[in-house]
N, C-alpha and C positions, 0 to 999 in steps of 0.2 A: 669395472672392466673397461678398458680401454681400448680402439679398435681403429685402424687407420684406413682412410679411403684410396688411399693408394699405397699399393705393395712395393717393399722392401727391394731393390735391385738385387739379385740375388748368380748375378755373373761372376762365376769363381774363379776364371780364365783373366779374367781383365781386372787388375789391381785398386782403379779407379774405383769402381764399383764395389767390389770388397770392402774398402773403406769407407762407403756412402752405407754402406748394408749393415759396418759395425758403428761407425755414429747413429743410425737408425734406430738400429738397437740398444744404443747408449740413452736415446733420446726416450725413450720408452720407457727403461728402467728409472731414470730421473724423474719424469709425470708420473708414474705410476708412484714412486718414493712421497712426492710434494703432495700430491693429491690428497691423501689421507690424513695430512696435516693442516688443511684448509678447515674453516668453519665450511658449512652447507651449504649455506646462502652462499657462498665462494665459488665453491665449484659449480654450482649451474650457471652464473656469470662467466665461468671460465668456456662455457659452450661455444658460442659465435666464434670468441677470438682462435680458438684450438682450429674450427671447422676450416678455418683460411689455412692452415697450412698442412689439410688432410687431416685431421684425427677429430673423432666423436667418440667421448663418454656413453657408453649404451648402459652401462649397470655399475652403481654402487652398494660394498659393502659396509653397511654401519657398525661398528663394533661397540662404538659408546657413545653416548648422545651426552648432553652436558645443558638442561631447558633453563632457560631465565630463570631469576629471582623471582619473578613477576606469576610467572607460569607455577614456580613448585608453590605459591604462597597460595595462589588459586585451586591448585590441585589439595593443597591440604586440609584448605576448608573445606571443599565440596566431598573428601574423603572424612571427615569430622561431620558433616551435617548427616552424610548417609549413616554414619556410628549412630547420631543421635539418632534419627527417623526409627535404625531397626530396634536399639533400643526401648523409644516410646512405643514401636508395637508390639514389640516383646511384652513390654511390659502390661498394657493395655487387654493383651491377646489371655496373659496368666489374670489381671483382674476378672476379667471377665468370666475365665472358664473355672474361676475358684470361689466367685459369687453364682453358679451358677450349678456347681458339685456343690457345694454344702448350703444345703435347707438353713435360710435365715438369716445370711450373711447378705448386706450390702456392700455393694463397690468402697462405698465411704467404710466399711469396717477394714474390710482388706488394703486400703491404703494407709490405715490409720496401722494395722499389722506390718507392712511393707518399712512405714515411718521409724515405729518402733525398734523392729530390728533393723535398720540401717542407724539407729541412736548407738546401740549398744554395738554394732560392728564397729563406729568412729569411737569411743570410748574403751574400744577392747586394742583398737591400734593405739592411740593415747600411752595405754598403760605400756602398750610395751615399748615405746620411746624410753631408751634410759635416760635421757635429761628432762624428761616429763614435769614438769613446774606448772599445770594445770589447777587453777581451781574455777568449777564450775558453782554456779548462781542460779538458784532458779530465779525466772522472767515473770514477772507480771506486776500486777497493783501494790501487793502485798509482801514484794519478798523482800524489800530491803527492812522491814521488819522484822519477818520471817528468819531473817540471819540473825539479828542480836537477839529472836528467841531458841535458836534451836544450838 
């Protein structure tokens, strides 16, 4: 919102004035036009200079904001780190309260549960890739033996 410290001549008798009252008005609709088209930091720099010739900026409306590179890349992690946090205490929260309901489970069994079916979740998306050209290996000491027996 725009707002002038000194009023509009508004003498309808005197021609003079009429015409100082419709530039006025011309001059208004113009700043008011430009302004919105300013980055932020623009317009409140445009403060001092406006004040010298009667007008002060008292309120703006933002409609879209447009933050740094810099800014969305930060925001994205810190919205990624909060996914991970609630994640691990999701997760952490069901370890617990499921070593905790069933008589003789440890934490390390329920993870080892956890493990497992997140194995066969990735092997169940696998299969259904239709260009799926996977062959899996078992890992350890013995399996490149293990393959030319089995």
């Amino acid at each position: 919102m725009l707002s002038s410290n000194s009023a509009a001549p508004e003498h309808r008798s005197n021609p003079m004035s009429l015409m100082v009252g419709e530039s006025f008005r011309l001059i208004l609709l113009v700043i008011k036009a430009s302004i919105p088209k300013l980055v932020l930091d623009s317009v409140f720099e445009l403060e001092k200079p406006m004040s010298a010739y009667g007008f002060e900026i008292v309120q703006m409306l933002l409609v879209e904001t447009e933050p740094d590179e810099h800014v969305k890349r930060v925001m994205t992690e810190i919205n990624a780190t909060c996914q991970l946090q609630a994640i691990v205490i999701g997760l952490r929260d069901s370890v617990l309260a499921l070593s905790v309901n069933v008589p003789g489970t440890t934490s390390k069994d329920v993870m080892d549960m956890i493990l497992v079916t997140q194995y066969f979740d990735a092997m169940k998306e696998i299969d259904a890739l239709s260009v799926s050209n996977s062959i899996f290996i078992t890992y350890g000491p013995g399996a490149v033996k293990d393959c030319f027996t089995d």
